[in-house]
Structures are given as C-alpha cells and as structure tokens.
N, C-alpha and C positions, 0 to 999 in steps of 0.2 A: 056786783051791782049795788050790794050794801055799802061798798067804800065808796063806790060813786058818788050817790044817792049823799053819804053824809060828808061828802067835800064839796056837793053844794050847795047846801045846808051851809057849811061852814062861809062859804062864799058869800051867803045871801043874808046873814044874822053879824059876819065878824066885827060891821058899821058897830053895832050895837052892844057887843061883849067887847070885857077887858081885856087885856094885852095876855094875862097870866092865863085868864080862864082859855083864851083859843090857843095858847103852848096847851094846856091840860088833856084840851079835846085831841089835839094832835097827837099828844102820846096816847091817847087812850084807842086812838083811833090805828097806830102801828100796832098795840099790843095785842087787840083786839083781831086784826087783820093776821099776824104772826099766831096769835094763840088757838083761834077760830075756824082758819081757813085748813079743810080737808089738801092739801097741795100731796102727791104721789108723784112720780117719774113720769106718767103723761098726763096727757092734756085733761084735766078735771077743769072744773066748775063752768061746764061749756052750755052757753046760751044759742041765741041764734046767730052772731058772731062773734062772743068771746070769750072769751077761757084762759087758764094759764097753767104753764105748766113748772117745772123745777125753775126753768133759767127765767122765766116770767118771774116766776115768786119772789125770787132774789132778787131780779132788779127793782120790782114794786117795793119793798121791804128797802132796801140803798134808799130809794126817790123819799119812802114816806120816812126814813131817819134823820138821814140829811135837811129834809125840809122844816123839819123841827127848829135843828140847830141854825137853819139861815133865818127861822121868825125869832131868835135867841140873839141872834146878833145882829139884827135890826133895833138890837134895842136903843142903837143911838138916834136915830132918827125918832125916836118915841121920845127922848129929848130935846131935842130941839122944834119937836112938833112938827117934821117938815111930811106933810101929805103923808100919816103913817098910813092911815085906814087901807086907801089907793094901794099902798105897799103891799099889804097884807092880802089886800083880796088880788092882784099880782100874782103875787108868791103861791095863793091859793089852785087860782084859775094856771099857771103854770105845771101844777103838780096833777091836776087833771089830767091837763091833754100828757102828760107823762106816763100818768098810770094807763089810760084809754091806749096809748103807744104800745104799752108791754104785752097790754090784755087782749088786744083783738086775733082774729085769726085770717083776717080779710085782708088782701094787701094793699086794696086801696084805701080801704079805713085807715091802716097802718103810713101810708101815703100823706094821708090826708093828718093824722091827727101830728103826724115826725114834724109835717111843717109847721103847724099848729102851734108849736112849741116853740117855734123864733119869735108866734108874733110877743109874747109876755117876756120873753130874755130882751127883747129890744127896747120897751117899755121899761123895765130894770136899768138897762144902759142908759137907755138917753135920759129919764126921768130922776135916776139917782146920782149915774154918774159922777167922776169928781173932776174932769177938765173938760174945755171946749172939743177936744178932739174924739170925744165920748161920739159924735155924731158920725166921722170917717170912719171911727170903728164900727159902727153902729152898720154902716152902709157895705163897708167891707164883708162883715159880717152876711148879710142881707144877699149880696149878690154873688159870693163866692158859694152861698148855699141852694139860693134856686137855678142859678144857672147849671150845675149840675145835675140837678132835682128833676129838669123839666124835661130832658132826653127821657131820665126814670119813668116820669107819668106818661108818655108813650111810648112805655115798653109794655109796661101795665097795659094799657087798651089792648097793643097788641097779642100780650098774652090770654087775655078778657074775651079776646076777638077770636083767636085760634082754638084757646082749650076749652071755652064754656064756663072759665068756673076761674074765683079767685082766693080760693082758700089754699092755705099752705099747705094742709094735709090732702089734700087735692091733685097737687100739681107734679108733674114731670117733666121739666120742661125740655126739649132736644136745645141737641148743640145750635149755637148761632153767636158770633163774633160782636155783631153791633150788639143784639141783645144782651151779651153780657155786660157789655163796655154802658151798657144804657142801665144796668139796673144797679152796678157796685159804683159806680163814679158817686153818686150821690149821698152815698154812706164811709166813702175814702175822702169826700173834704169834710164829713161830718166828725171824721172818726180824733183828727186828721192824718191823711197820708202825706209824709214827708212831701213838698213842693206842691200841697194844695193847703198847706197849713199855716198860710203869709196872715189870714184874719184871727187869728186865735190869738197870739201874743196884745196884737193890739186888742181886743175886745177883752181879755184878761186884766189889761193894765188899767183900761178905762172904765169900767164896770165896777159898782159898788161890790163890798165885800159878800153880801148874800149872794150877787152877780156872779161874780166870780163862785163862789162854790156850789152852785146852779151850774156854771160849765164846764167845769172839772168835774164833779161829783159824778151828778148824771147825764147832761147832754150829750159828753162825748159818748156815754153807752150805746145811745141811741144809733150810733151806726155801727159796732160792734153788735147788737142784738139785731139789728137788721141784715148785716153779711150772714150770721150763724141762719136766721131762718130765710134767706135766699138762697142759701149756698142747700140746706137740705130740698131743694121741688128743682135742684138745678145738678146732678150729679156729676157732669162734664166741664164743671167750672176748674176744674184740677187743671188743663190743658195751657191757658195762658196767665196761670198764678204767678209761674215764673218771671212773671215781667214785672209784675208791681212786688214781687219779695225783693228784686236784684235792685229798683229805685230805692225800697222801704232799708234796705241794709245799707245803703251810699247816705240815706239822707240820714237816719239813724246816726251813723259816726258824724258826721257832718255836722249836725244839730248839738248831739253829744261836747263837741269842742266848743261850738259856739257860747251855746251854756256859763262856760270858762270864763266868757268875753263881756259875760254881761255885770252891768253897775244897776240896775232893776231890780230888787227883790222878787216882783208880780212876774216879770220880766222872765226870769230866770227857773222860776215857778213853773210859768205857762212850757216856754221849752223844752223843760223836763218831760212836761205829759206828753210831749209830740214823739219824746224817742220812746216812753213806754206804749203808749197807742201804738206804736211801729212794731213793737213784738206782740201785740195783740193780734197785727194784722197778718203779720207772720203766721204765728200759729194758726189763723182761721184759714190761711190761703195754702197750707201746708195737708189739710183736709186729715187730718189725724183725728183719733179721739185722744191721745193726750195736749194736741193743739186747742182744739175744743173747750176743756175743761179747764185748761190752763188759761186760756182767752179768757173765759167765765171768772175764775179766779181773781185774774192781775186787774179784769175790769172792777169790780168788787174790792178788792186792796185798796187799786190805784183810788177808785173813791173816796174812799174814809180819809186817807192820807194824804190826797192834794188837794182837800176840804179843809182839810185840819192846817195844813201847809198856808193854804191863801188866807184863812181866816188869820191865822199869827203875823201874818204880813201885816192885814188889817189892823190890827192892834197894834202893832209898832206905828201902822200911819195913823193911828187919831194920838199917840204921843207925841212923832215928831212931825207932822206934815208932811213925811219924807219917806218914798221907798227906798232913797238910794242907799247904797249899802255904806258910801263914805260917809254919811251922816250916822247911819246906824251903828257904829263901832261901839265895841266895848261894854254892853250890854250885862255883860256877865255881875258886873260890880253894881250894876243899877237893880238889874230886873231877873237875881240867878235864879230863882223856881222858873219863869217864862223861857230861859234858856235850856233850862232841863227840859220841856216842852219840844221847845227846838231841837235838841238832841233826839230825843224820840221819834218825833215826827224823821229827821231827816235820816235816820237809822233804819227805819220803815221805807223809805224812798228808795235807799241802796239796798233793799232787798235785805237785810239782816235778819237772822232766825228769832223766837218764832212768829214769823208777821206771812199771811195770805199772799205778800210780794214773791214771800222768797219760794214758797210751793209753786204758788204760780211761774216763776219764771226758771226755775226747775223744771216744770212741764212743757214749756215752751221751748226752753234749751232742747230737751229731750228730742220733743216734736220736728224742730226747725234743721237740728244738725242730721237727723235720722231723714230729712229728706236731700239735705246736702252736706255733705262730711265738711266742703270747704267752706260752709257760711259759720264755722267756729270760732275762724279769724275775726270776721267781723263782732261776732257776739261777744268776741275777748277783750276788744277795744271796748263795744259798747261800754260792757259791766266794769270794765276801768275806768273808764272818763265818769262815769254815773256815781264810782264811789268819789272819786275829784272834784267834781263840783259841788256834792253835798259834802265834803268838807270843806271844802273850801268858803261856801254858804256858811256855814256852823262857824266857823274860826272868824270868818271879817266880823259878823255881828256879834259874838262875844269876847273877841282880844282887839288890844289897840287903845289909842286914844277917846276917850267918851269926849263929843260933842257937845260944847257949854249947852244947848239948847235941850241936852236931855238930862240936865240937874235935877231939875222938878218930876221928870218922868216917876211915876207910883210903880209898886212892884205886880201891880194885879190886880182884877177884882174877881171875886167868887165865880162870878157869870161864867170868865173870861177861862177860868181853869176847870168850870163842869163843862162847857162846850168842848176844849182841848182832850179831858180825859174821857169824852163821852164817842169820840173820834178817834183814839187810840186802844181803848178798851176792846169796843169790837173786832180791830187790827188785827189785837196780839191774841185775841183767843179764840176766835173763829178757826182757828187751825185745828184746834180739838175735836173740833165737829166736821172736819173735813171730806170724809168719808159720804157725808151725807149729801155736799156738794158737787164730790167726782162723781153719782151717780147720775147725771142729769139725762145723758142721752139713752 
C-alpha cells in the first residue's frame, strides 16, 4: 500500500518536479520496495485483497526497474518538448495498474486492473507513436485483447456464482471444458500464443521506444503471471494442455524461421518474444514445478533482455530514421562500444551462459521433454533457428557497407550506455542468486 500510495503521489506532483528528480524518486522508490519489503515463499503483506508473494515480488521489482529506464529514455521527447509531462504521468499511471495486477489476490480485481493496463499502452501508442499506422496497430491491439478477455469475465461470474468466493487461495475449481477454454484464452493472446500473436509485431513496430519496452518487459508477463495463478485453484487443467503445447511447438519453429525473413529490426525483435513466450507456455502447460520456475525465470530474463533489445533499436532509429536493417549496416566502424551492447544483448537472447535465459530454458527443456520425449525435435530446431537469427541480426548491423546517411551518426551518449548496462547487469548476475528464485512454489 505504501508503493501505491507513493506512485500517486508521483502521479499527482510529476507536472510540477524536474525530469531528474522524478528518475530519483523512482529509483528510490524500487530500492526502497526491494530493500523494505518482508517478501517469504507465501503469501505475506496480505490486506483485505492484496498481498504478494515470491513470483509477485519479482514481477513488481521487473515493472518498478524497467519503468525507470523507459522515463530515461523518454529523454528525447524532453527535447523537443513534445507533451512530456502527459508522458510521464502515462508511464506513471501505467505502472500502477501493473503493480495493483501483480498484487491483488481477487480475480476480478486481477480482471479488472490486466485490462486496465491497455488503456495507458494505447495512449503510449497512438499519442507517441512514430507512423500513421500507429492507429491499426493500436486497434489491433485493442481488439485481439478483449475479445478474448470477455468469455474470461463470464467465467469469473460464473465461478463467483458457483463457488461463493473469488480469491485464489480459495478456489478449487472442477473440471469443465468452456471454463477452461474461457479463462486461458485471455492470457494466450496476452502472453502471445503462437496464431493469436498477429497484434504484437505490429504494436511493437508502431509504438515509441518506452512503448515498446512497456510490451516486451512486462505486459507480456501479465499473461504468464495470470496462467501460473489460474492453473493453481484449477488442478485438472493438465487434461487438454496438450492441444495448445502441439499449436505452441508448430508455431514456435514457424515463427523461429520467419524471424530469418525479416528486414525490421522492431520487427524481428517482437517475433523473437513470441517463440520465447511459446516456451513459457509450454512449461506452464506442462504443470511441472521445474516448468513453473522455469516460466518465472525466462519471463524475468526475457524482460531485461528484449528491453534492452528494443531500446538499441531505438537508438539506431533517432540516428538513422530507419529500422531497416539495409540501412543500418556496418555499424561496427561507426558506433563499435553500441555494438558491443548488441553483442551482449543478442548473446542473452540465444540463451548463453551466465544469463537467467539459459537457466530458464534449461528448466523448461527439462520440464517440456519429460512430459513428451518427442517434443525435443522441435525444441532442437527451435534453439537453432534462435542462435540464427541472433546472428544473423549481429552480423547485418555490424559488417557491410555503412550507409552515406550514417557518416554523422555519434558513437553514444552516457544515458544511452547506463540504460544498456543497467539492462544487462541484472541479466548476467541474477543467476547467482538463483536459488532464491527457484523457491517460489
């Protein structure tokens, strides 16, 4: 209630304080929440709906890091003056309804605040956006998310109606076919589950760069953290997992190739998250605890990393105007510290030791082939085509011909490489503390 309380505060004063001093408050305000808060393997700091527990802490702690570095990298709009303020209490009022997401223990709260959180990513889009079609993505977005959302909220009643009670710790719920199909569909195009994941690439590519790492970071958690605490009050979800792993494994290599195909930087980005989301889902649908933990993991990985990923993008588009990757050649000779950046970053992507990727998807290997011996084939491709296109990403942007248009390109600004190693730091060393992470259940 005290982070609440002082995010809006932050909300209601940021008109009035400087740019530096509300970064200040922010960090003061994760150290604070990280340093302070009693968190144990259950459910502590419990009010009359909310509380959090290990896998709450972790995501609240992702939302409050990440949101730092996207008011760090708003700094260009602080130049050109364009509506920062608006920005800023945005980005604020976003980070709310995220934290209220992780924290409650109500599932219609939970319901209630998941969607809560489109309407400020939308506002991001259309309001900052960098082309006309910022709008179709915008609506793409919008409607690929409540249409499956609104089966969810009369599942809800239903269960509201049946069991008396809508707490997690609560519930039991028996088998039933729609109900299932009514309460995961909402969080499989959130997550995204391969073939509900056609809005992501586009609202990736349209989206300013705080936007973008707002939906990579932690949005996509938000359906990842919603399977893990529906699949616990629901113990017979095991029964037709099989049908969305055998999609999730088809679209996974699918996606994986495509990857290949793309001239997008954002582009190429966004598709990556769809085949690691896809071993996320695996492992949650797999009902293991090292699928479990492993989920928890790659979500946490994958955030720091295709945060840090989109933001670099970003920065090559305020040099060149241009994500395409045939524009951006050659980089190496212009911008080599920025490409060392890229090399880390995209090293962390394929999973390389010692990065939170590769434990996690360790654990999910584990998880996924110990429920089927034959889905190893597919994971063999996946993890090939995935080192592939991150090389292949690495190599177009730094060998080749450099583009007369990035002569003038600078090699950096301070900002540009504490955000980058403020992104990779946590990456590579959270693994040390890992121990403290696999005990969550």
């Amino acid at each position: 209630m005290e982070l609440i309380m002082f995010i809006i505060f932050l909300i209601l004063t940021s008109y009035k304080m400087k740019f530096h001093i509300n970064v200040l408050m922010s960090f003061f305000m994760f150290f604070y929440f990280m340093l302070f808060s009693s968190c144990n393997f259950f459910f502590s700091g419990v009010s009359y709906f909310m509380g959090y527990d290990l896998l709450s802490f972790s995501l609240i702690l992702l939302s409050l890091w990440l949101m730092i570095f996207m008011l760090l990298s708003s700094n260009n709009f602080l130049k050109k003056n364009f509506y920062f303020n608006e920005l800023m209490v945005t980005q604020y009022i976003l980070l709310l309804f995220l934290i209220l997401s992780f924290s409650v223990s109500n599932l219609f709260m939970y319901y209630f605040f998941f969607e809560s959180s489109l309407v400020p990513t939308l506002f991001l889009i259309f309001g900052w956006g960098y082309q006309p079609e910022r709008l179709s993505a915008g609506y793409y977005m919008l409607l690929y998310t409540l249409f499956c959302s609104l089966p969810m909220l009369l599942g809800i009643f239903y269960i509201n109606d049946t069991y008396f009670t809508l707490s997690f710790f609560l519930l039991n719920v028996d088998y039933n076919l729609y109900l299932y199909l009514s309460m995961i569909m909402g969080f499989l195009v959130k997550l995204p589950m391969v073939f509900t994941h056609f809005w992501l690439p586009k609202a990736h590519v349209e989206a300013p760069v705080m936007g973008s790492m707002a939906l990579a970071g932690i949005l996509l958690k938000l359906g990842g953290y919603g399977l893990l605490r529906v699949f616990s009050f629901f113990p017979k979800m095991f029964n037709f997992g099989y049908i969305f792993m055998s999609l999730t494994f088809w679209g996974m290599l699918v996606v994986s190739i495509l990857c290949i195909y793309q001239v997008d930087m954002k582009s190429m980005i966004a598709y990556s998250s769809v085949v690691h989301m896809g071993m996320v889902i695996c492992g949650i649908m797999s009902m293991s605890y090292w699928g479990y933990v492993g989920s928890l993991l790659l979500m946490i990985g994958h955030g720091l990393c295709s945060s840090g990923m989109f933001y670099m993008s970003g920065v090559y588009y305020e040099r060149s105007s241009s994500r395409s990757l045939l524009l951006n050649k050659g980089l190496l000779t212009l911008t080599p510290s920025l490409c060392f950046y890229w090399f880390l970053l995209l090293i962390n992507n394929m999973a390389s030791p010692p990065t939170l990727n590769l434990l996690g998807e360790i654990m999910l290997i584990n998880s996924i082939v110990s429920w089927c011996k034959f889905s190893m084939f597919y994971l063999m491709f996946v993890s090939f085509f995935s080192c592939v296109y991150c090389i292949y990403l690495y190599s177009i942007i730094s060998h080749g011909f450099t583009s007369s248009s990035l002569l003038y390109a600078s090699s950096g600004f301070f900002l540009e490489y504490f955000i980058l190693f403020m992104h990779i730091f946590p990456l590579n060393f959270l693994i040390i503390k890992s121990d403290f992470i696999t005990a969550f259940i």
